[in-house]
PyMOL Python script that loads the backbone (N, CA, C, O; Angstrom):
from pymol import cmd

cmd.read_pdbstr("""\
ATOM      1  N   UNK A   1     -26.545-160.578 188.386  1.00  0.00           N
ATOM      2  CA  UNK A   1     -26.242-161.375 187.186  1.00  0.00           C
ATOM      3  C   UNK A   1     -26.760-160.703 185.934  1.00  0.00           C
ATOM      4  O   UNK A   1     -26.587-161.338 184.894  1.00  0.00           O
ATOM      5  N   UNK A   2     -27.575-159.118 185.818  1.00  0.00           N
ATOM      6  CA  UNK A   2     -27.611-159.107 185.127  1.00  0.00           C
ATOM      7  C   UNK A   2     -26.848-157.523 184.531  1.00  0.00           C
ATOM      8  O   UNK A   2     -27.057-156.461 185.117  1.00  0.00           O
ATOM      9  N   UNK A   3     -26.014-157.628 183.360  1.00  0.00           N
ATOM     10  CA  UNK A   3     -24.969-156.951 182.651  1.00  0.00           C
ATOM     11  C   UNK A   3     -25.777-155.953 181.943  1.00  0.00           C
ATOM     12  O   UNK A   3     -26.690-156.247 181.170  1.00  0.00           O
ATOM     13  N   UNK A   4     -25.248-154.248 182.361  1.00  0.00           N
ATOM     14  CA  UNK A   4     -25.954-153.837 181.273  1.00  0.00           C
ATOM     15  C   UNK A   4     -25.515-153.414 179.987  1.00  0.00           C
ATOM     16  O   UNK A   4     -26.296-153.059 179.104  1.00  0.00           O
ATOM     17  N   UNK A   5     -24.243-153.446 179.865  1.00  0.00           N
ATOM     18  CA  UNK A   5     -24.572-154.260 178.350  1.00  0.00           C
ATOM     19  C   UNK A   5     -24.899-155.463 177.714  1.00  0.00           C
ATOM     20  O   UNK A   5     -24.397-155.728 176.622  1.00  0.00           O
ATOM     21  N   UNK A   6     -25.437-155.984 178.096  1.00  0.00           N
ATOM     22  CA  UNK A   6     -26.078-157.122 177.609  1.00  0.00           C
ATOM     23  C   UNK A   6     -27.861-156.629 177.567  1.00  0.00           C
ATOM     24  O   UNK A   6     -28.705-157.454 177.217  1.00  0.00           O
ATOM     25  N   UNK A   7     -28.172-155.479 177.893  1.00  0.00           N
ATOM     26  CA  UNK A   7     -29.443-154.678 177.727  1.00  0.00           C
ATOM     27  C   UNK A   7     -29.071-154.170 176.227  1.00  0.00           C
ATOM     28  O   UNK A   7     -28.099-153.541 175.809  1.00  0.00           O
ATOM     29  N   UNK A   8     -30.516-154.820 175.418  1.00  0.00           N
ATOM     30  CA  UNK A   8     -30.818-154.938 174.227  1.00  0.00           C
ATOM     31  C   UNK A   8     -31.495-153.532 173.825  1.00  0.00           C
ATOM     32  O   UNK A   8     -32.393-153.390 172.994  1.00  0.00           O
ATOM     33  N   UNK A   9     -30.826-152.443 174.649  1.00  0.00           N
ATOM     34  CA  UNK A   9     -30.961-150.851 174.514  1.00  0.00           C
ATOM     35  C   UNK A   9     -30.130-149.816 174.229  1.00  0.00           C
ATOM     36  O   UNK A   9     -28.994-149.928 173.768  1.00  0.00           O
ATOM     37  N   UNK A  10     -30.641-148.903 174.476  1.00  0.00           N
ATOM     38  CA  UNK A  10     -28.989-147.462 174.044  1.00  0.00           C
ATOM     39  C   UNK A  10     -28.470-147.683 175.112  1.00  0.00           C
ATOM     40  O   UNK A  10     -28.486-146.546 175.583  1.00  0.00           O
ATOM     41  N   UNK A  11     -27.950-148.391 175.964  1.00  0.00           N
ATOM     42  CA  UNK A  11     -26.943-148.163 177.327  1.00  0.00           C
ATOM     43  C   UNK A  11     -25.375-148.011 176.350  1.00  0.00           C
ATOM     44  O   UNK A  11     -24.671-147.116 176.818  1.00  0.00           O
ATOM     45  N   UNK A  12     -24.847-148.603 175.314  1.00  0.00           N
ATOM     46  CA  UNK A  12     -23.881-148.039 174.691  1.00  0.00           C
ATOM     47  C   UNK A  12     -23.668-146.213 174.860  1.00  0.00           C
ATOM     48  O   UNK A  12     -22.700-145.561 175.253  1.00  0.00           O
ATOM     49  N   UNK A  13     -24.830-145.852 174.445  1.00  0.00           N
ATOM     50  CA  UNK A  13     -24.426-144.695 174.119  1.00  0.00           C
ATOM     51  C   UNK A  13     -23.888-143.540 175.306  1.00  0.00           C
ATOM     52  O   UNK A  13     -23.579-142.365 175.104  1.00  0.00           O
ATOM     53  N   UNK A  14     -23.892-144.272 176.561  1.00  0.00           N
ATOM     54  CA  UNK A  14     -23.589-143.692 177.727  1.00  0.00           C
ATOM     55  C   UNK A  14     -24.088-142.348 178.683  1.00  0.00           C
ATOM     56  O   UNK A  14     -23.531-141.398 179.234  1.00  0.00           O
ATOM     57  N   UNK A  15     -25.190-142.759 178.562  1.00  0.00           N
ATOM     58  CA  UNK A  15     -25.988-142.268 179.378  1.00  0.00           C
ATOM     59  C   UNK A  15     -26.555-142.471 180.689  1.00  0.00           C
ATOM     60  O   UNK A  15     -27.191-143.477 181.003  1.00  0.00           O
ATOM     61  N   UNK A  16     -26.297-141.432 181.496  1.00  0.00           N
ATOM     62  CA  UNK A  16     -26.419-141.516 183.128  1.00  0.00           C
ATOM     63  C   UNK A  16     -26.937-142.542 183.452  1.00  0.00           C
ATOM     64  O   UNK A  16     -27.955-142.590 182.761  1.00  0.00           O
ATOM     65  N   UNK A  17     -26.876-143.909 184.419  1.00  0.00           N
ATOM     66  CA  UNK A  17     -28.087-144.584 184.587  1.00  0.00           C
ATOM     67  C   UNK A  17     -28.663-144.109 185.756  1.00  0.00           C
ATOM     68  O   UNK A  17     -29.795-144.170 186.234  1.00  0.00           O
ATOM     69  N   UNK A  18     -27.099-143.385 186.266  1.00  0.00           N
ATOM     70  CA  UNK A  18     -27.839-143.674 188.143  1.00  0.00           C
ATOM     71  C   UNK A  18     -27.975-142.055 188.544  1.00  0.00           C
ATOM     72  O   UNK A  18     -27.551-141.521 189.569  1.00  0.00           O
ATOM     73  N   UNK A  19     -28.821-141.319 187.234  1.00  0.00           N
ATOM     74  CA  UNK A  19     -29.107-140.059 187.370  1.00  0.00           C
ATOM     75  C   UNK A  19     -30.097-139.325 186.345  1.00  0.00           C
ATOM     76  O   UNK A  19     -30.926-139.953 185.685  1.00  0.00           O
ATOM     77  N   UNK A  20     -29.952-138.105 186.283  1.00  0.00           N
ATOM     78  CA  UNK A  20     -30.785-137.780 185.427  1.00  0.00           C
ATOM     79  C   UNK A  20     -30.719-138.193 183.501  1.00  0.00           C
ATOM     80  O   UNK A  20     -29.665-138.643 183.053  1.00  0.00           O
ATOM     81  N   UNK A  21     -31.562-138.038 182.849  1.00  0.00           N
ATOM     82  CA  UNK A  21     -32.049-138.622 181.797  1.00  0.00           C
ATOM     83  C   UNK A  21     -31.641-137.347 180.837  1.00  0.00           C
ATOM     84  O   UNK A  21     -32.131-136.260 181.144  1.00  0.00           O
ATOM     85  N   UNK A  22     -30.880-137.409 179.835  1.00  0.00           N
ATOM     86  CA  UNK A  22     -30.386-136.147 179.195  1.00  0.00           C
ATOM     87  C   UNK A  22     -32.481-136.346 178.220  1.00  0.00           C
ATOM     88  O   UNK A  22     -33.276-137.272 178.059  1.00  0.00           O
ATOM     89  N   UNK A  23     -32.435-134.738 177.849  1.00  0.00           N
ATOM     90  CA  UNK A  23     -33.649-134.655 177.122  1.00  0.00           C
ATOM     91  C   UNK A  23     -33.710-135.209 175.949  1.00  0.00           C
ATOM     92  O   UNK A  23     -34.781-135.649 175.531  1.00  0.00           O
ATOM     93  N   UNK A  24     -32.385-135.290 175.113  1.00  0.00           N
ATOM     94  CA  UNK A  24     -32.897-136.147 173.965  1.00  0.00           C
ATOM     95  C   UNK A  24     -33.174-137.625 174.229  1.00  0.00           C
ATOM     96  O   UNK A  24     -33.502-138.359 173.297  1.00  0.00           O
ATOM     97  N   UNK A  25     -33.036-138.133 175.626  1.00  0.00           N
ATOM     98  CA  UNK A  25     -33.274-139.482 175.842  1.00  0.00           C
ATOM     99  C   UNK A  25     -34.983-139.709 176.597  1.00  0.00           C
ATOM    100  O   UNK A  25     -35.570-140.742 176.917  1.00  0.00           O
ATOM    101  N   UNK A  26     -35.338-138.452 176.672  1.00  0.00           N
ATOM    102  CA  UNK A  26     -36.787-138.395 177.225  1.00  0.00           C
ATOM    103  C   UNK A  26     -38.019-139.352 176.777  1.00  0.00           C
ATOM    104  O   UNK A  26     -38.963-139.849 177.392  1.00  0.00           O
ATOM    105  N   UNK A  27     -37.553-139.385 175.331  1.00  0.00           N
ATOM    106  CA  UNK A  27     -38.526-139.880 174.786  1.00  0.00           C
ATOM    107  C   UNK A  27     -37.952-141.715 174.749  1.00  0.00           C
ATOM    108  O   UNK A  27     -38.374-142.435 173.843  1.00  0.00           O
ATOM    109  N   UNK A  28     -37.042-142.250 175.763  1.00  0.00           N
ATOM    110  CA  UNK A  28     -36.502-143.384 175.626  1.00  0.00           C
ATOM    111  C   UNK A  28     -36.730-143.488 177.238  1.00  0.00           C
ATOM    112  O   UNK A  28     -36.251-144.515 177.717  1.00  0.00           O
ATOM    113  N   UNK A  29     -37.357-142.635 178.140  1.00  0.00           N
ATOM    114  CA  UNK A  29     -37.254-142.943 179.212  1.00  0.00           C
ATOM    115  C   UNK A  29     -38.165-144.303 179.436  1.00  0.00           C
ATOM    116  O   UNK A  29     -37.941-144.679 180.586  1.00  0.00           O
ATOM    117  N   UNK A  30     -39.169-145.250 178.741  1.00  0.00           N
ATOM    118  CA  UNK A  30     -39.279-146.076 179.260  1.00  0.00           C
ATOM    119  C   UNK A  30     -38.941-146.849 179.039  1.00  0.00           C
ATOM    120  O   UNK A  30     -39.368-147.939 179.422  1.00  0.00           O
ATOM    121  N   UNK A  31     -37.785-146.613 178.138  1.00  0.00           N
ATOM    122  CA  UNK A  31     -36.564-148.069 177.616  1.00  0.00           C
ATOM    123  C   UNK A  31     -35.654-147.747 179.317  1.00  0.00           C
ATOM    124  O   UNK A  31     -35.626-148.705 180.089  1.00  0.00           O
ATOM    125  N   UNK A  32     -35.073-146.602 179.705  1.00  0.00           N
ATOM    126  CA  UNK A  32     -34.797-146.573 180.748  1.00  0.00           C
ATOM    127  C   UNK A  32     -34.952-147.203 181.913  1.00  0.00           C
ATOM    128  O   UNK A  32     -34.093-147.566 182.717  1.00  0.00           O
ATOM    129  N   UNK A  33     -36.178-147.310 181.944  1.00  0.00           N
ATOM    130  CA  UNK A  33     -37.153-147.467 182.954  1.00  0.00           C
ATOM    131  C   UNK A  33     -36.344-149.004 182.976  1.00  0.00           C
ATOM    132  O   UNK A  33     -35.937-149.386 184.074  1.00  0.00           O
ATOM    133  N   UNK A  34     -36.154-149.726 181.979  1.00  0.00           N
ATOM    134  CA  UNK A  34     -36.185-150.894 182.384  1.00  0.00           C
ATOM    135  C   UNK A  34     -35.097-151.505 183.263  1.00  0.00           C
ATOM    136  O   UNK A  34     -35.328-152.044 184.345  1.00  0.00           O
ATOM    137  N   UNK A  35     -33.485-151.331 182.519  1.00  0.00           N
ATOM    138  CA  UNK A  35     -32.152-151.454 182.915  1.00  0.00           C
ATOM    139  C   UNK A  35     -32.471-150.917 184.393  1.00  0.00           C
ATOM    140  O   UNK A  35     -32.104-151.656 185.307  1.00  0.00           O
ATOM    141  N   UNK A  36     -33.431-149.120 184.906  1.00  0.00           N
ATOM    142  CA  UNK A  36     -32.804-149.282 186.034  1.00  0.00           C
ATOM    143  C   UNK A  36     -33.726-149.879 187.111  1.00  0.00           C
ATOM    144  O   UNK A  36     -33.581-149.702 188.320  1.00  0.00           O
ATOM    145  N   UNK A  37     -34.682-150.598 186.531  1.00  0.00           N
ATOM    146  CA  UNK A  37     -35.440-151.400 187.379  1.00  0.00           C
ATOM    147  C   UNK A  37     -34.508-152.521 187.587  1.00  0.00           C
ATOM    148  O   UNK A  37     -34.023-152.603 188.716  1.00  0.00           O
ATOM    149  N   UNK A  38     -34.237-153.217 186.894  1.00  0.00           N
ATOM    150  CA  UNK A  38     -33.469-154.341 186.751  1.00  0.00           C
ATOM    151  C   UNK A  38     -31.986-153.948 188.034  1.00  0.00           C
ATOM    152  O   UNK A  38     -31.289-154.731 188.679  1.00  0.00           O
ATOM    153  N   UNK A  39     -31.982-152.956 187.993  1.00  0.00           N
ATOM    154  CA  UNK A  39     -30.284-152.607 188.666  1.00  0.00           C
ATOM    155  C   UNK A  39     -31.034-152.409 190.083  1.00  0.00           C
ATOM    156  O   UNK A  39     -30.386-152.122 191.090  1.00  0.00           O
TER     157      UNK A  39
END
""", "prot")
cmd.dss("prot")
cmd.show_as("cartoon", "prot")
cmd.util.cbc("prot")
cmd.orient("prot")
């Protein structure tokens, strides 16, 4: 039940969830962290 866009994060900007983390998103990896806990 839960949508990730409806994650109040960069998931718009389309970035891997169910893989590696491009480097300019490194510094967002623990916004990451969250969506793919949640998944």
């Amino acid at each position: 039940p839960f949508r990730q866009g409806s994650i109040p994060l960069p998931v718009r900007m389309g970035y891997p969830v169910k893989g590696g983390v491009p480097p300019e998103k490194k510094g967002n990896l623990e916004l990451i962290k969250i969506p793919n806990f949640l998944h």
